[in-house]
PALUMVO-178521 format. One line per field, with one value per residue: residue number from 1; residue in three letters; chain; x, z, y of N, C-alpha, C, O, CB in turn. Coordinates in steps of 0.05 Angstrom, whole numbers, plus 5000, padded with zeros to 4 digits. Each point is the difference from the previous one (the first is absolute). Glycine has a CB too. Layout:
N
i (NUM  ...)
aa (ALA  ...)
ch (A  ...)
n_xx (X  ...)
n_zz (Z  ...)
n_yy (Y  ...)
ca_xx (X  ...)
ca_zz (Z  ...)
ca_yy (Y  ...)
c_xx (X  ...)
c_zz (Z  ...)
c_yy (Y  ...)
o_xx (X  ...)
o_zz (Z  ...)
o_yy (Y  ...)
cb_xx (X  ...)
cb_zz (Z  ...)
cb_yy (Y  ...)
// end
This chain:
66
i (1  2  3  4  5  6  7  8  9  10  11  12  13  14  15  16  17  18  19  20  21  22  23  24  25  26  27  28  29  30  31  32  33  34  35  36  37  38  39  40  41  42  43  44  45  46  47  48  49  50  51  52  53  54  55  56  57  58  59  60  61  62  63  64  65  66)
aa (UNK  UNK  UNK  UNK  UNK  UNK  UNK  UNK  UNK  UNK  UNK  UNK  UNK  UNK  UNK  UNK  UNK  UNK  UNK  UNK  UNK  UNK  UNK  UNK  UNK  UNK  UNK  UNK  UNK  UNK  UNK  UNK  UNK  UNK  UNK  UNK  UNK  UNK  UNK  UNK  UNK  UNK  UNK  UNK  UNK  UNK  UNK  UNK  UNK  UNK  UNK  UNK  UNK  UNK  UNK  UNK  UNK  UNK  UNK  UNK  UNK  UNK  UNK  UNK  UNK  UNK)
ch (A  A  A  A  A  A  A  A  A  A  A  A  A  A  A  A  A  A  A  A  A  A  A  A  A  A  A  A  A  A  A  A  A  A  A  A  A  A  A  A  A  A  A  A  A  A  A  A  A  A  A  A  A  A  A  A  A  A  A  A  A  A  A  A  A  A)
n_xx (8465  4924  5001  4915  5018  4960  5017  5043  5019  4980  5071  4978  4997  4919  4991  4936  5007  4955  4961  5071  5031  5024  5031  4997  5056  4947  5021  4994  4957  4977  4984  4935  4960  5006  5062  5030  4956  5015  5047  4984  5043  5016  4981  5034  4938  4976  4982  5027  4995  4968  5025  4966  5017  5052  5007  5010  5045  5017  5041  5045  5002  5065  5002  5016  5043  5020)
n_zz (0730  5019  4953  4996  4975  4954  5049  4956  5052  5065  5002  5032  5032  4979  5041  4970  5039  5023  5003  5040  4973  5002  4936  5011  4941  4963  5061  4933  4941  4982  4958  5011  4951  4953  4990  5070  5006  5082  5039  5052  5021  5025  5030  5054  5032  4937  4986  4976  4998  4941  4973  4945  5007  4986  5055  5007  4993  5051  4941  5034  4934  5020  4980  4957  5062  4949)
n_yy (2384  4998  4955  4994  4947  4959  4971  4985  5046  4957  4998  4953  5087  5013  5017  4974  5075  4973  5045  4993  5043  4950  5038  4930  5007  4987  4967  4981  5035  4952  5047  4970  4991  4976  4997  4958  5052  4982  5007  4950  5061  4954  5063  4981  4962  4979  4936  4990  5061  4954  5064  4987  5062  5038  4971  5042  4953  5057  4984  5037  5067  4970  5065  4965  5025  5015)
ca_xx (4985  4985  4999  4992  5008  4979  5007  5027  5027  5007  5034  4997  5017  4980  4987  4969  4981  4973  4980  5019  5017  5034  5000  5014  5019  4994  5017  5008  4979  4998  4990  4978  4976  5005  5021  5019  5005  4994  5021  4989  5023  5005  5017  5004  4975  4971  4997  5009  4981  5004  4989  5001  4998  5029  5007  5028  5023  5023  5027  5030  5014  5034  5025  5024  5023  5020)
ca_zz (4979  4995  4963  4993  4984  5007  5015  4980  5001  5026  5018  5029  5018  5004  5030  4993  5021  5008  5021  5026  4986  5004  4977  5014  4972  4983  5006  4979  4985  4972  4984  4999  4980  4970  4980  5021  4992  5022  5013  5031  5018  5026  5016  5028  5021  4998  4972  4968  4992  4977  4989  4973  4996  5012  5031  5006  5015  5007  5003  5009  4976  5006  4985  4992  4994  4983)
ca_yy (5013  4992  4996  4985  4983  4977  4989  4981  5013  5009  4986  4988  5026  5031  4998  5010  5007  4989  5028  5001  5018  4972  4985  4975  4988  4965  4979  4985  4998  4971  5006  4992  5001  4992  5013  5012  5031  5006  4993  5005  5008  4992  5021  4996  5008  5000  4979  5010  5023  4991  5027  4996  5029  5008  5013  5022  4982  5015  4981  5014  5003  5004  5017  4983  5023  5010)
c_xx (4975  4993  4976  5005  4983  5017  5018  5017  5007  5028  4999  5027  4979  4986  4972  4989  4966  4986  5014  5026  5021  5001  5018  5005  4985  5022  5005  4966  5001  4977  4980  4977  5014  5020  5024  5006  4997  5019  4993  5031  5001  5022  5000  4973  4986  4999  5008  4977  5003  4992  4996  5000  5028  4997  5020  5013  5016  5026  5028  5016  5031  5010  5017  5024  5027  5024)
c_zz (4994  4967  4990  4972  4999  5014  4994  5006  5027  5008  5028  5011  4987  5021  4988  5030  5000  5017  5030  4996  5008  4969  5005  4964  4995  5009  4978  4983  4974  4988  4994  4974  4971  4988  5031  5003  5039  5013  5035  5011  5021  5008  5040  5021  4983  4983  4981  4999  4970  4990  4967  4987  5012  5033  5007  5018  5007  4992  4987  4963  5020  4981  4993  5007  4979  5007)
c_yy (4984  4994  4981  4984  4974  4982  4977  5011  5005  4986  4995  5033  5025  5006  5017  5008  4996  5015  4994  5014  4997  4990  4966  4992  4973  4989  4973  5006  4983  5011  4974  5009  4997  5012  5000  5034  5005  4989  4998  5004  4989  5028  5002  5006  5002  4973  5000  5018  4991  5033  4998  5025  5016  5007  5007  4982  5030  4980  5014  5006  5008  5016  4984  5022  5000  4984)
o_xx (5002  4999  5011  5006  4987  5023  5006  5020  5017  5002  4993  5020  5000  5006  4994  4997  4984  5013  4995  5007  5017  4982  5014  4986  4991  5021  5021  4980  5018  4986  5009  5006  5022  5000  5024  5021  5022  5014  4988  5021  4979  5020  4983  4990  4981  5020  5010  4979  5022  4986  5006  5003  5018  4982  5022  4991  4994  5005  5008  5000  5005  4998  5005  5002  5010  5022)
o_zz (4997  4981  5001  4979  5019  5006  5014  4999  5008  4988  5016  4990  5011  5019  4987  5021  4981  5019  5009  5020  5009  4987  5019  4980  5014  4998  4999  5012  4984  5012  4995  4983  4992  5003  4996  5004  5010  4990  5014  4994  5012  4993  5017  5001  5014  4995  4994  5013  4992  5012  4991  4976  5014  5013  4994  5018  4989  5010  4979  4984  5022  4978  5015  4988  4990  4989)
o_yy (4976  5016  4978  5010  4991  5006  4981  4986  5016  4979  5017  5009  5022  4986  5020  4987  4996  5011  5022  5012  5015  4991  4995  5004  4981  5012  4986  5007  4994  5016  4978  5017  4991  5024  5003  5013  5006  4983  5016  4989  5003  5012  4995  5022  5006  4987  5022  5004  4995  5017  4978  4999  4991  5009  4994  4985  5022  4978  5010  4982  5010  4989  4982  5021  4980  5004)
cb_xx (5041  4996  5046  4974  5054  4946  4959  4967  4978  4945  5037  4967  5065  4988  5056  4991  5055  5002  4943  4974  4957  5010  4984  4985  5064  4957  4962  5067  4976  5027  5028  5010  4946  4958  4938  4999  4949  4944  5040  4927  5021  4972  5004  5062  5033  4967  4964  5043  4985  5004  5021  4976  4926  5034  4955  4990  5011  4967  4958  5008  4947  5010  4992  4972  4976  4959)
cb_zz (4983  5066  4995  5053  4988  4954  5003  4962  4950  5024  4957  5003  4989  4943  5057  4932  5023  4977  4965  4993  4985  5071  4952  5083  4998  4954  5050  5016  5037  5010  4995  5067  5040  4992  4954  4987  4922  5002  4942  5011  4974  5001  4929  4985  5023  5008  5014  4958  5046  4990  5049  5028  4989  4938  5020  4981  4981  5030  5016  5077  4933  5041  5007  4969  5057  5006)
cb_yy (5043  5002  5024  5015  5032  4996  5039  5002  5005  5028  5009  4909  4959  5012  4982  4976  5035  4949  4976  4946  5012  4977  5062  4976  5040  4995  5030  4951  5047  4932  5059  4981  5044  4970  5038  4940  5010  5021  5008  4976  5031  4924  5033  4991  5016  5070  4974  4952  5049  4921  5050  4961  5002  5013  4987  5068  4918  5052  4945  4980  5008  4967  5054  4946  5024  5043)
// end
């Protein structure tokens, strides 16, 4: 499910897509700049990505069963 979100509520296993149209999972994130509001992604094969604004992430939802 596509969901934009700031980058305080991003979870390592979301998956950020990219104009190649591979999306690739946050593998871990710290939190950086002033207040720590901003956040850098380590993610698989590419550089960190620092962000501070929202971004569309995809991330897997589960049904709870009965």
């Amino acid at each position: 499910m596509a969901i934009d979100l700031l980058p305080w509520e991003l979870r390592v296993g979301d998956v950020v897509p990219f104009d190649d149209h591979i999306g690739r999972p946050i593998a871990d994130i710290h939190a950086v700049g002033p207040g720590h509001r901003a956040r850098r992604l380590i993610l698989a094969g590419l550089p960190p990505l620092t962000t501070r604004r929202k971004l569309r992430i995809y991330r897997a939802t589960q049904r709870l069963s009965d």
